[in-house]
C-alpha positions in Angstrom: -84.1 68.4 -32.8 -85.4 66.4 -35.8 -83.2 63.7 -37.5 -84.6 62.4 -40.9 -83.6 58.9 -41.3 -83.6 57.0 -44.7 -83.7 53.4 -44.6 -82.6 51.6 -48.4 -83.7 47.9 -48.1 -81.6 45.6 -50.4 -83.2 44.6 -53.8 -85.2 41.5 -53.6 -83.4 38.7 -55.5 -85.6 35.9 -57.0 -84.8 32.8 -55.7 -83.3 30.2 -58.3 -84.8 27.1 -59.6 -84.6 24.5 -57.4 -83.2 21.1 -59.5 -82.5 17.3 -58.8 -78.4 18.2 -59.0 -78.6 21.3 -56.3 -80.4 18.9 -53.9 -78.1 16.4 -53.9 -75.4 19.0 -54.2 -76.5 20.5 -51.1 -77.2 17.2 -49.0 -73.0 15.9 -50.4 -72.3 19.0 -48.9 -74.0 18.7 -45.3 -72.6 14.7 -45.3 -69.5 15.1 -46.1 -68.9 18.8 -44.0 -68.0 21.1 -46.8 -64.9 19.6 -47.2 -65.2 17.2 -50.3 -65.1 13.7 -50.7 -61.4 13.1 -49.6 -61.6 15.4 -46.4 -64.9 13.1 -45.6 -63.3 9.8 -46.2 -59.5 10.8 -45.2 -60.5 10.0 -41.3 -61.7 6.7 -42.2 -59.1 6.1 -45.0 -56.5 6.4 -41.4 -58.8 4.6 -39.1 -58.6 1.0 -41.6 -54.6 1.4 -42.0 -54.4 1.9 -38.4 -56.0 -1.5 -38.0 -53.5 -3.5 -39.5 -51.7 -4.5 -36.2 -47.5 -3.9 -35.4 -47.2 -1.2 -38.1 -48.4 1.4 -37.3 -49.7 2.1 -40.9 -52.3 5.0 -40.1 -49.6 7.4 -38.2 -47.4 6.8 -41.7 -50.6 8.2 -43.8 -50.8 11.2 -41.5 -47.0 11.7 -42.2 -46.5 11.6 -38.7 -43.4 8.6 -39.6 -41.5 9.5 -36.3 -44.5 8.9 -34.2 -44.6 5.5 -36.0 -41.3 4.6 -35.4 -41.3 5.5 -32.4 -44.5 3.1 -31.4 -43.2 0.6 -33.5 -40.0 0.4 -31.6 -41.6 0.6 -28.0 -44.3 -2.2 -28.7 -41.6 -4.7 -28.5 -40.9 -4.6 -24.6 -45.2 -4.2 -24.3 -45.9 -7.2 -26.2 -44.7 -9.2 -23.3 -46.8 -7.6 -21.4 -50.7 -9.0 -22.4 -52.3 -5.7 -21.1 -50.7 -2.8 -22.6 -49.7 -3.9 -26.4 -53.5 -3.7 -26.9 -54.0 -0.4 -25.1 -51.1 1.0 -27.2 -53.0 -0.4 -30.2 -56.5 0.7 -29.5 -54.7 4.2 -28.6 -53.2 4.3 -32.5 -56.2 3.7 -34.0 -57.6 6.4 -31.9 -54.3 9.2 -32.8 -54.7 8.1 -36.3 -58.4 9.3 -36.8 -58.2 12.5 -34.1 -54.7 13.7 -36.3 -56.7 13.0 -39.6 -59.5 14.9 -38.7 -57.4 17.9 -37.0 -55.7 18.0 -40.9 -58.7 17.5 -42.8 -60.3 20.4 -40.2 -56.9 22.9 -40.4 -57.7 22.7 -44.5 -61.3 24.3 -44.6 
């Protein structure tokens, strides 16, 4: 038994002109992940609020305001303690970039 097979190969396209604007176009889009200026600075943008100490400020900008409350509430009893106010800070700064990135990632 004999089976002819035909095998269509795509037209060739010609490759565009490469200019000045498409390189840089392309190397934004490698720095900054395909997801724009704002979704490449919106981490930061959260890390230096978060770094204001007592408030808190980064968990606000992530809309995550009962988080905040709640930290800013619980920090009272802990600053009495020398050990684990500044745990509880280094941890916000650390919530505030992971919870910016997860929404900067959920929007691609």
């Amino acid at each position: 038994m004999e089976h002819e097979y035909v095998v269509i190969l795509p037209a060739e396209e010609e490759e565009d002109e490469v200019t000045a604007i498409g390189v840089i176009g392309v190397i934004w889009k490698e720095l900054s992940g395909g997801v724009g200026p704002w979704g490449a600075l919106r981490p930061l943008v959260a890390v230096l609020l978060s770094l204001v100490p007592f408030l808190f400020l980064g968990q606000h900008f992530n809309r995550q305001h009962r988080k905040s409350v709640g930290w800013f509430v619980i920090q009272f009893p802990l600053i009495l303690s020398i050990f684990l106010w500044p745990v509880l800070f280094v941890w916000s700064i650390f919530d505030a970039w992971w919870v910016s990135s997860g929404i900067v990632a959920g929007t691609r």
